[in-house]
Structure formats: structure tokens, C-alpha cells
N, C-alpha and C positions, 0 to 999 in steps of 0.2 A: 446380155441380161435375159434371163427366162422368162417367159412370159406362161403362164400357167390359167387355161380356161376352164371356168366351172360353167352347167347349165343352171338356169334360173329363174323361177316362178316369174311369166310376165303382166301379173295382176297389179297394177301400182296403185297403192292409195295416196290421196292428195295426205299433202303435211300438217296435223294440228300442228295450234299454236306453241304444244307442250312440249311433241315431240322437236319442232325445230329448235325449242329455245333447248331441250334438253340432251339433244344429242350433235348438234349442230356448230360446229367452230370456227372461226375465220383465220387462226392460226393455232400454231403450234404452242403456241404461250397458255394458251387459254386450258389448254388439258391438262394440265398438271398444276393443282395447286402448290398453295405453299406447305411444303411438309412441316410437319410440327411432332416433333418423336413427342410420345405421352411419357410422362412420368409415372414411374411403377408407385402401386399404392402399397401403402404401408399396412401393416398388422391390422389397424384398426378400422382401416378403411377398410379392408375385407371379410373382417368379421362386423362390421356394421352394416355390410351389402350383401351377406352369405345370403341364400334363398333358405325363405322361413322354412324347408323341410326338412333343413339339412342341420345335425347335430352335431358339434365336436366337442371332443373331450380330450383334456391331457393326460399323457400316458405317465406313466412315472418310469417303467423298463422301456425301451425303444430303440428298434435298429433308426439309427440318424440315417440324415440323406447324405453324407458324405461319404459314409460307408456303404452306404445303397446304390448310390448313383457311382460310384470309384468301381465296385464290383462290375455295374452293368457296361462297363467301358472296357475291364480287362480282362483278355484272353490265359484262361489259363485251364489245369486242368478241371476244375468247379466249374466254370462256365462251358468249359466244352459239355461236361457233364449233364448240365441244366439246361445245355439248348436242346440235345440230343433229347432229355424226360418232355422238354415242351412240345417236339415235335412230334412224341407218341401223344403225351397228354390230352392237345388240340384238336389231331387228326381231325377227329368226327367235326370240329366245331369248324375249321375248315372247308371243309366239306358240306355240310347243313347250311356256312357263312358267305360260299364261294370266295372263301379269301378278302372278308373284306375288313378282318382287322389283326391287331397284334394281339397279345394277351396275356394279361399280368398275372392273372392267379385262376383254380379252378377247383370246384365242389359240388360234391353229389349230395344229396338231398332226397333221399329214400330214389323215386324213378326218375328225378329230375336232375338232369344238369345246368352247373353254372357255369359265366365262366365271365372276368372283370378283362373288359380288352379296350380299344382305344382306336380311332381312325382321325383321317384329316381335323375331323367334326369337332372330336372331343371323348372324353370319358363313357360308357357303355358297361352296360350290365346286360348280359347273353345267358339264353334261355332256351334249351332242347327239351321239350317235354314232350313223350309221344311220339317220338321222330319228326315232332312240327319244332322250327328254330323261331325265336320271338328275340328281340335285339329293345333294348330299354334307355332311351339316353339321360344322363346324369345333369346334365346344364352344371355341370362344374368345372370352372374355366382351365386350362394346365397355364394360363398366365400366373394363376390364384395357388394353386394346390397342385400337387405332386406326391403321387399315390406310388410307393415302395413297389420295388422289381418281385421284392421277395416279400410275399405278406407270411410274418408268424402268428395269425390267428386265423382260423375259417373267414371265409367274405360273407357267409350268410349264417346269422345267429340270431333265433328265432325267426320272430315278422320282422328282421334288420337286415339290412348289406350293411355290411363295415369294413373300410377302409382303412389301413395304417399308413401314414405320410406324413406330409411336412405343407407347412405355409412356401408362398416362394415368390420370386420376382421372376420375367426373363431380363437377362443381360443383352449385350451386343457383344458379339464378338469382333474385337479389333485385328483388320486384316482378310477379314473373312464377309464377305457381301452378303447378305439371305442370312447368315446362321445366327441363329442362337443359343444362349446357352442359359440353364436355369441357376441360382444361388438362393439360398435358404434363410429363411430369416425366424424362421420359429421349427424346431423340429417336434418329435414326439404327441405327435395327434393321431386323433382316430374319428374319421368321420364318419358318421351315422347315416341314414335313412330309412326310413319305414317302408317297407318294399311293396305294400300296397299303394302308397303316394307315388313310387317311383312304376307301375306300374297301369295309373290309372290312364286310361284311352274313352274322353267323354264322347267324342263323335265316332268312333269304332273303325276307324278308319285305317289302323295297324302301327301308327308315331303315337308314342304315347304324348301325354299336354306337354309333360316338359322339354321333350324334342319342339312341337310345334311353337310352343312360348317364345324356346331361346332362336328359333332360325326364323320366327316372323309370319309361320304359318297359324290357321285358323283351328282352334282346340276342339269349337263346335260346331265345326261345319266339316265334313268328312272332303270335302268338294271345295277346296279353298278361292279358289279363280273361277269357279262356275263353268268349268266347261265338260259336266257331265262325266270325268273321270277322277273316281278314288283318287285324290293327293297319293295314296302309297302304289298306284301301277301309274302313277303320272310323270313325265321326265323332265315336265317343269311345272310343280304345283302350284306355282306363284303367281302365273301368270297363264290368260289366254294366248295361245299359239295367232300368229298373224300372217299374212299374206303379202308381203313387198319384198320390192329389189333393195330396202333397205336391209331388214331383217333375214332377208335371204343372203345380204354382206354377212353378217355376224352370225349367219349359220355358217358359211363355208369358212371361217378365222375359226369356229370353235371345233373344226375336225381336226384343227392339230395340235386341240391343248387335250383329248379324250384321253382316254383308258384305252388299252392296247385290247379287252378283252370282247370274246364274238357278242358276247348278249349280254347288253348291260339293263334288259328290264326282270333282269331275276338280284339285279344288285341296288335292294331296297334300302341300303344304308346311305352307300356311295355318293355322293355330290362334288362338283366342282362348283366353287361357290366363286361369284364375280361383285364388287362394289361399283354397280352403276347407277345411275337414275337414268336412262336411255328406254324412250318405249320400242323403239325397235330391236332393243336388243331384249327386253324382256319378252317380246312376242316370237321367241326363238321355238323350234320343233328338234329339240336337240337328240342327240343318238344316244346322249347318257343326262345323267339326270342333274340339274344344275338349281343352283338358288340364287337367290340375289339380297345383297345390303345398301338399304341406301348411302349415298354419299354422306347425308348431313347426319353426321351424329345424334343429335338430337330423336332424329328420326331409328336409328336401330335401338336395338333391343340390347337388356341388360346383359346379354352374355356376347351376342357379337358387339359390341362397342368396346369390350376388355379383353377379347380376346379374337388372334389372328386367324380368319381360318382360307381367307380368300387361296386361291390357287395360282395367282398371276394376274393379268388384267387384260382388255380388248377397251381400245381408247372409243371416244368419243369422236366422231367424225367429220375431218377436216376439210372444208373449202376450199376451192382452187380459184384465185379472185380472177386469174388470168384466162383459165379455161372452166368453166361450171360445168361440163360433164368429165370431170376430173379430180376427183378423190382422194384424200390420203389418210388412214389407219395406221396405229398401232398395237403392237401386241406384246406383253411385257412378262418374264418370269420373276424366280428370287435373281439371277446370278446373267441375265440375258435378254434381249428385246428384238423386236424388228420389226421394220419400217415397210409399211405396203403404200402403195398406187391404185386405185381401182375405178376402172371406169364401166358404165354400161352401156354394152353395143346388143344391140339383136335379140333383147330379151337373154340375155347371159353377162356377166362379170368376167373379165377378163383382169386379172388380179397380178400386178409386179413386186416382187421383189425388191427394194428400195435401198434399204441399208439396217442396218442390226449392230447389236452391241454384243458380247460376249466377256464376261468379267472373271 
């Protein structure tokens, strides 16, 4: 068995009450609830919870999603075609974006570029003006809506972004562990927003409100955790950075969920997002930029509660009733898991390999 030593901050702080009851477990039972798949909402339920900025309208002509989404699955000479136009299309936006999204559709606007893309997060409205790039997020969930491969109208018409899509569910796919897949249950919409709303940044901090709204950050405070760093050059906004051998655990677990890429503080979009209430794990000093959702529903916010964005998980951490300087962690993807050991000798964690799942 490999035994793999990391060094590690020998600063400990004693345990609040909070963090042991919230990060702390005496077995393996205890870290995993009970799952409860949610039940997709219907037509009316989404248009009864759309955010009041957002317009739709039925179309009466419209490429459906069945024809949209069948296209963007098959290989042929039009899709070669299309991928080849996206790849000149984007360049720049690539480039301005360091690669941090995909992208549906694109338009100029006298000396401005657009361009309608999408990452882990969610939906995105992208902005080159000036040679300076500005990224605007939509808070519209892809549980909810499903914006067309191929838009056949401009995405910016007048002071509007507009969208052509469909309402939609996620399914589960049978046989297939992690995947999803989307089914349509209204097609022919056109979603609206008034592009100064989607636009507006009250504490000037570079997220505009409706990014900070739906991920839990602070609209009017540029400085969300108070610890003297812009939220947008900060790698965890959410939270003050801390100083223990506990959270120094859950930094060396999160060097092997990162981004392959050298400098991830030029990738202002980018998050790995974790569903913990653990304060050692929020007081993480991470290499890439992370968020967090609470466990209790009640507690997130109207966009992550309906929709997935997590990245995997880093458990809560386990008790050794037989040995107390003896630890155990897990770490889990869509389709994979594995089981760590962790004890702390000499001011360093010395970290095993346990056992793992692969599906």
C-alpha cells in the first residue's frame, strides 16, 4: 500500500462546537444521507419560479429541440462544417476567455462582441469590448431551459439578449451512472432579458448580482468573507482562508479534484463547487477557485437547489473509535470514489490509499 506524505501547516486550532459537530463523524453511516432523487418540475412550476427578469415568449416558427439536440449529437458533413466555423468564430473568445467555456451562438454589435456560452456553472452571456473580455451569468438553470445549438435569430436585439429554446426536464439515464440526459416538454420559446439587468454589478466587484445571487455570494459587498480580497481575484469568496491540520486535510484531497491548468487566478469564471457545511473545509487556501452549497436545502439559493453544479464531493471526517490519531476521508466523482486513511505525525499528514470504487 502507498503511503503518500504531504507537509503541513503546524498551527492547530482548538475545535468549536460547530465545526466538530459539522465536520466530525463516528462512522461511515453517518456521511451519507438518505438520497432522495427530486422530482422534475413541471411547465408551471417553472414558469411560476422563472426570475422576474426574465421574458418568454412563444414562438409560432421554431427549430424544436428534437431536431436541435439530434443535430448536435450527429456527425456528419454539417456538423463537421459547424464545428470547423466555431472554431474560427470563438478564437478570439477563447483566447480573451482562457478557455473557460463552450459557446452557442455569436454577434457583433458595432465594436462589440458577443458571444452566448455555458460552463460547469450554467448559461453566460460574453463580452469583448475594447480588447477587455466581461463574462455575465444568466441564473438560468439547464435543469429548467435549454437554449438551441443553432440560434436562427441574433442573441442581442436592441437593449435585449434573446434566446431560442425549449422548457425541459433532466432524465436519468438507465445503465449509465453520472449521465444525464435532457427531454423537452414545451418547445418553441424565446427567452428574453433586458441586458442592462443582466449586466448590472451593484458592488463593482466584476460578478455581476445575478451570478452572486444564484451562487450565495454578497451583491453588495465587493468583499464577500471580509478578508480584504475583491471576491473576483479571490479563490475562495465565500469564505476566510484558516490555519489547521484539519483544513490543511482538505487542501491536499482538493489537489486532485483541480484544473490541469498553470494559473488558474486569470480564470475568473471557473469554480469547483463542493455541497459541505464543514468549516474546515470552507477555510480552504485553494489553487483554483471553489464555492460552496449548503447541505440543507432550505439554506441554498433558488438556482443551486434546482440545479446540479457540484463537481464531485470531499466527505466529512471520520473517527477512529479504536485509534483517535486515526482518520478516514472520502472523495467521490459522477462515475468513481476513494477511500483515504489520514493520520498526523510531525506536523505533516501522511495520507493512504484505502480503497475506491470505479463504475
Amino acid at each position: 500500500m502507498k503511503i503518500l506524505y504531504f507537509a503541513a501547516l503546524a498551527t492547530i486550532f482548538s475545535c468549536s462546537e460547530s465545526a466538530e459537530d459539522n465536520c466530525f463523524v463516528n462512522s461511515r453511516d453517518e456521511i451519507y444521507g438518505k438520497y432522495e432523487e427530486q422530482k422534475p418540475y413541471t411547465v408551471q412550476q417553472i414558469l411560476n419560479e422563472k426570475p422576474a427578469y426574465l421574458e418568454i415568449i412563444n414562438l409560432k416558427k421554431y427549430r424544436d429541440f428534437k431536431k436541435d439536440s439530434t443535430a448536435a449529437h450527429t456527425y456528419d458533413q454539417e456538423y463537421d462544417e459547424n464545428f470547423k466555423k466555431k472554431e474560427t468564430d470563438f478564437k478570439l473568445f477563447d483566447e480573451k476567455f482562457s478557455k473557460q467555456f463552450w459557446y452557442i451562438a455569436r454577434q457583433q454589435v458595432g465594436n462589440v462582441l458577443y458571444a452566448l456560452g455555458n460552463n460547469n456553472l450554467g448559461y453566460w452571456l460574453l463580452k469583448i469590448e475594447n480588447n477587455k473580455p466581461s463574462a455575465y451569468f444568466l441564473g438560468l438553470s439547464f435543469s429548467h431551459y435549454y437554449f438551441n445549438k443553432i440560434q436562427q435569430q441574433p442573441i442581442i436585439q436592441g437593449e435585449y439578449l434573446q434566446i431560442e429554446g425549449s422548457l425541459v426536464k433532466i432524465i436519468k439515464v438507465g445503465g449509465l451512472p453520472g449521465y444525464d440526459d435532457y427531454s423537452a416538454m414545451e418547445d418553441g420559446k424565446l427567452f428574453k432579458i433586458k441586458i442592462k439587468d443582466l449586466m448590472k454589478d451593484t458592488d463593482k466587484d466584476g460578478y455581476n448580482n445575478i451570478f452572486e445571487k444564484s451562487m450565495g455570494l454578497n451583491p453588495d459587498d465587493k468583499d464577500t468573507d471580509g478578508d480584504g480580497i475583491n471576491d473576483f481575484d479571490d479563490m475562495n469568496p465565500m469564505y476566510k482562508s484558516g490555519k489547521n491540520k484539519f483544513t490543511r486535510l482538505y487542501e491536499l484531497l482538493l489537489l486532485n479534484n483541480g484544473y490541469g491548468e498553470a494559473d488558474q487566478r486569470k480564470r475568473n469564471y471557473s469554480f469547483m463547487v463542493y455541497e459541505s457545511g464543514c468549516d474546515y473545509f470552507h477555510q480552504v487556501s485553494p489553487e483554483f477557485r471553489v464555492l460552496f452549497i449548503p447541505e440543507d436545502k432550505r439554506k441554498q439559493t433558488a438556482y443551486t437547489r434546482v440545479t446540479e453544479i457540484t463537481d464531485g464531493s470531499i466527505s466529512r471526517i471520520q473517527k477512529n473509535a479504536e485509534n483517535p490519531g486515526i482518520f478516514y476521508i472520502y472523495e467521490s466523482g459522477s462515475s468513481s470514489s476513494n477511500d483515504y486513511s489520514a493520520e498526523y505525525k510531525n506536523g505533516k499528514w501522511e495520507i493512504q490509499w484505502v480503497g475506491g470504487i470505479v463504475i
